[in-house]
C-alpha positions in Angstrom: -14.6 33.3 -14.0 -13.1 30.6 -16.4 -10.9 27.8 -15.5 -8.6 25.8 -17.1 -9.8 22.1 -15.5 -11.9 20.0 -17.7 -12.4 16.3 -15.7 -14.9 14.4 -18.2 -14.5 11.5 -15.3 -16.6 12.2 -12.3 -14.5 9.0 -11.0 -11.2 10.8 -11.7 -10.8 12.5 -8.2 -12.5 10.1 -6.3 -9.8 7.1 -4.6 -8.5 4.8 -6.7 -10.2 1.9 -5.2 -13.1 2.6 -6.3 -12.3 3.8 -9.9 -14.2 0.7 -12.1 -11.2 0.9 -14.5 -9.0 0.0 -11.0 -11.4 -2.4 -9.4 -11.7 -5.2 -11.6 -10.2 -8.1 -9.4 -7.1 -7.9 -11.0 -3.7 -8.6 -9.1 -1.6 -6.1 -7.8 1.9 -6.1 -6.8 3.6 -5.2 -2.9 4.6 -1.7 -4.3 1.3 -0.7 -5.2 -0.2 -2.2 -2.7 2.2 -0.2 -0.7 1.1 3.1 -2.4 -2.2 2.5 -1.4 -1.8 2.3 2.0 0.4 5.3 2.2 -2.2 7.5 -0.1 -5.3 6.1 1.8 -6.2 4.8 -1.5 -6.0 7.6 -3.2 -2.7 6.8 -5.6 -1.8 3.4 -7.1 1.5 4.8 -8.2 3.2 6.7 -5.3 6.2 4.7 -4.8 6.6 4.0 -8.6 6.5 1.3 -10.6 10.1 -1.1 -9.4 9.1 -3.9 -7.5 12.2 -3.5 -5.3 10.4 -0.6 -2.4 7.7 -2.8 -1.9 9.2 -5.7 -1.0 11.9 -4.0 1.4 8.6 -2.2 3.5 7.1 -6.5 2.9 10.2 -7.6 4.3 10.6 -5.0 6.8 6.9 -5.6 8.5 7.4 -9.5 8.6 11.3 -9.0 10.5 9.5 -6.9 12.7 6.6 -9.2 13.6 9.4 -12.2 14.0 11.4 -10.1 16.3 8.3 -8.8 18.8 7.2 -12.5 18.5 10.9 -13.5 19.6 11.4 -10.9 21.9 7.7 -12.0 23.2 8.2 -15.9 24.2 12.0 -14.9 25.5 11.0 -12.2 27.9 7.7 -13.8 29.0 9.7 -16.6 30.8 8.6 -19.2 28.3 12.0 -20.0 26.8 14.9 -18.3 28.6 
C-alpha cells in the first residue's frame, strides 16, 4: 500500500501550542487567540487573519459579564 502523505515534522499534527516554531513567547492577537480556543488549540488561523472577529467575540464576552454583573447587584436587592 503506498500513500501520498509525507509529514517530515512529527510536530505538524500535534496542537499548535505546542509546535516550538508557535511557542516562542511571542504575542498574539484576539482573533487568534480566538481560533485557539474554538480548535482546542489545534488551529491558530481558524477565524482568519482580520482583527475585526476577534474583537467582536472580545467585546461580546466583556457586555455579557457587565450585564450578569448588572443584572446581579439589581435583582439581589442591593440597588433597586
Amino acid at each position: 500500500m503506498r500513500t501520498d502523505f509525507d509529514y517530515p515534522n512529527k510536530d505538524l499534527l500535534g496542537p499548535v501550542v505546542f509546535r516550538p516554531s508557535f511557542n516562542q513567547f511571542e504575542n498574539i492577537n484576539a482573533n487568534q487567540a480566538w481560533s485557539l480556543f474554538f480548535s482546542a488549540g489545534q488551529d491558530d488561523k481558524v477565524l482568519g487573519e482580520q482583527r475585526e472577529l476577534g474583537n467582536l467575540f472580545t467585546n461580546l464576552l466583556i457586555a455579557i459579564g457587565v450585564t450578569g454583573t448588572i443584572w446581579g447587584i439589581y435583582f439581589t436587592g442591593i440597588i433597586g
